[in-house]
KEFIFI-558408 format. One record per residue (C-alpha): residue number from 1; z, x, y; residue in one letter. Coordinates in steps of 0.001 Angstrom, whole numbers, plus 500000, padded with zeros to 6 digits. Layout:
N
(NUM (Z X Y) a)
...
This chain:
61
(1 (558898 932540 019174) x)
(2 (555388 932068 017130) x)
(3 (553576 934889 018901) x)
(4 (553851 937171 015390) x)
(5 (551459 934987 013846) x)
(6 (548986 935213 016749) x)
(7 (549841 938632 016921) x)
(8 (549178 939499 013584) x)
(9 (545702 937419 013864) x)
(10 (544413 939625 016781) x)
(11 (545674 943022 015107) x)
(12 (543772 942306 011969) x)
(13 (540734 941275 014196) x)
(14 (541022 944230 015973) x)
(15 (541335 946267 013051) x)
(16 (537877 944916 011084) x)
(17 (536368 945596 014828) x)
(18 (537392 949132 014605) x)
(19 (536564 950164 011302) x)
(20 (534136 947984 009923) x)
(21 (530320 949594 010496) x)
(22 (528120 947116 011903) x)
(23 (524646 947285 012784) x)
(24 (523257 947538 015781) x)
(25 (519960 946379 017278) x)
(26 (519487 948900 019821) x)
(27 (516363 947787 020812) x)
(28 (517620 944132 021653) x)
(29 (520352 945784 023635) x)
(30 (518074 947895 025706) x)
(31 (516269 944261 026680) x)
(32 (519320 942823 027467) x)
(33 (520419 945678 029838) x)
(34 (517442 945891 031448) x)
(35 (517233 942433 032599) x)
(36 (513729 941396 030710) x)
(37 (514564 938144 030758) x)
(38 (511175 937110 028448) x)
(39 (512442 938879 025452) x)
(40 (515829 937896 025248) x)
(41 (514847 934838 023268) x)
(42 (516731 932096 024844) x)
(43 (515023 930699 028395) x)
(44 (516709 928386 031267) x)
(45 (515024 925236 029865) x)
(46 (515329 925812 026034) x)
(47 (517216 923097 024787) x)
(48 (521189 924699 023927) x)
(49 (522310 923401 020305) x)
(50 (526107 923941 022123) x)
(51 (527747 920461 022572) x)
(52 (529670 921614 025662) x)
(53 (526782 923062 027261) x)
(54 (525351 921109 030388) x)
(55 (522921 921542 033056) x)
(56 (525410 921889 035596) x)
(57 (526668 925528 034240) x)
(58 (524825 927631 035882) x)
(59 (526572 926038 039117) x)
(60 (530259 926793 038037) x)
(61 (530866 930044 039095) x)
């Protein structure tokens, strides 16, 4: 018991996903693909504003 309120959390995400029209920066998604690391905006030794985030996880794979 209490999946049906999970459940009815991810089929409402899912839902907005679906239908909803977003936009898309093509352009920034051709960058990304093609591995051009320069203009994806954030570099290996940019400060992160992501508490978790540490040096050490690039390591944990």
């Amino acid at each position: 018991m209490g999946r049906g309120r999970a459940k009815a959390k991810q089929t409402k995400v899912a839902r907005e996903l679906k239908y909803s029209s977003h936009n898309t920066d093509f352009d920034a998604l051709q960058r990304e693909l093609s591995g051009d690391r320069s203009a994806v905006g954030k570099h290996d030794h940019e400060q992160s504003d992501d508490p978790y985030d540490d040096e050490y996880d690039d390591y944990r794979r």
